[in-house]
C-alpha positions, 0 to 999 in steps of 0.5 A: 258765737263766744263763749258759753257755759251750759248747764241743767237742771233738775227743772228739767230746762237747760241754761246757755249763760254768757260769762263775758256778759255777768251770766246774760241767759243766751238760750233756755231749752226744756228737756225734761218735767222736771222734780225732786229726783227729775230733769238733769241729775248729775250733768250734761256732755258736749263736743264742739256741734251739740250738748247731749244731756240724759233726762231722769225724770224718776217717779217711783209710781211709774218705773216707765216715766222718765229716761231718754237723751236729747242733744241740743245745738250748742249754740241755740238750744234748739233740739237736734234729735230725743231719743227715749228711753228704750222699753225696760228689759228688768220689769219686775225687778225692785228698783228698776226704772228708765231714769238716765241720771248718771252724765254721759261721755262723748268720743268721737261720734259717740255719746255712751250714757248709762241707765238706771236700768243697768245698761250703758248705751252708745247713741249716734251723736248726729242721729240718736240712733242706739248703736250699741247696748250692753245690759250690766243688770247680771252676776259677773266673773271678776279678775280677783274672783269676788263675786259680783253683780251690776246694777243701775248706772247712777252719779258718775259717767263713764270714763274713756283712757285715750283717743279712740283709736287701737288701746282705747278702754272705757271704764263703767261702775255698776250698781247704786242702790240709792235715789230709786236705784238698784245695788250692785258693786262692779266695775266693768271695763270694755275695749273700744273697737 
């Protein structure tokens, strides 16, 4: 296999394109229903085995609707594992909706991806599995003592300073009031173990 660019799309399909080849389509794999504020919102992550790429899928009706990370083999498309999106913990709560639309960050064997529910989520790489889950959606004691709270995780990913190993920081933003989402304003950092 040569070179490939891997993209989605709010179709909610996902293109493998062969640039030495004028963008020849190697692969197409749906991974969403697709819309307005559906299928890829805000991009995908990859190492070298898979493509891991959070749905959004919003409908305003159905806060329920939407939500979930597939990971796709990156040669093929073909998909490895779907891991929906976890029961809503905020029910009730204005905006609240299972949308995965912020892009995901990969280290090592993990994929965190954050929700439009507030919680950042770490999943098996190989398996899906959730391994860990910390709900952002809460008022927060900061550093400089302005008051804060979390709110959905929309647009940007997660950010991790180094490789892993003792040190490593991963670094979140929490709240986005638009596209359906919930506001808040903090920026919550986590050493990684």
């Amino acid at each position: 296999m040569g070179k490939l660019l891997i993209a989605g799309q709010k179709s909610g399909i996902v293109h493998a394109l062969d640039p030495d080849q004028a963008g020849k389509i190697v692969w197409q794999t749906r991974v969403g229903k697709g819309g307005s504020l559906g299928g890829v919102e805000f991009g995908i992550g990859a190492d070298a085995r898979a493509v891991y790429v959070p749905v959004s899928d919003f409908n305003g009706r159905n806060p329920t609707a939407g939500g979930g990370l597939y990971a796709l083999q990156i040669g093929t498309g073909e998909k490895l594992w779907h891991t929906p999106a976890p029961e809503l913990t905020c029910k009730g709560t204005p905006a609240c909706n299972a949308a995965q639309m912020a892009p995901p960050t990969i280290l090592q064997n993990i994929v965190f991806s954050g929700s439009m529910d507030g919680h950042l989520r770490a999943y098996d790489s190989k398996t899906g599995a959730i391994v860990w889950d910390f709900d952002t959606l809460k008022p927060f004691d900061t550093v400089n003592h302005v008051p804060a709270k979390g709110g959905s995780l929309n647009s940007t990913g997660p950010v991790i300073v180094g490789s892993g190993g003792p040190g490593t920081m991963l670094f979140v933003q929490s709240g986005y009031g638009s596209l359906g989402g919930m506001p808040g304003n903090v920026l919550l950092a986590f050493r990684v173990e």
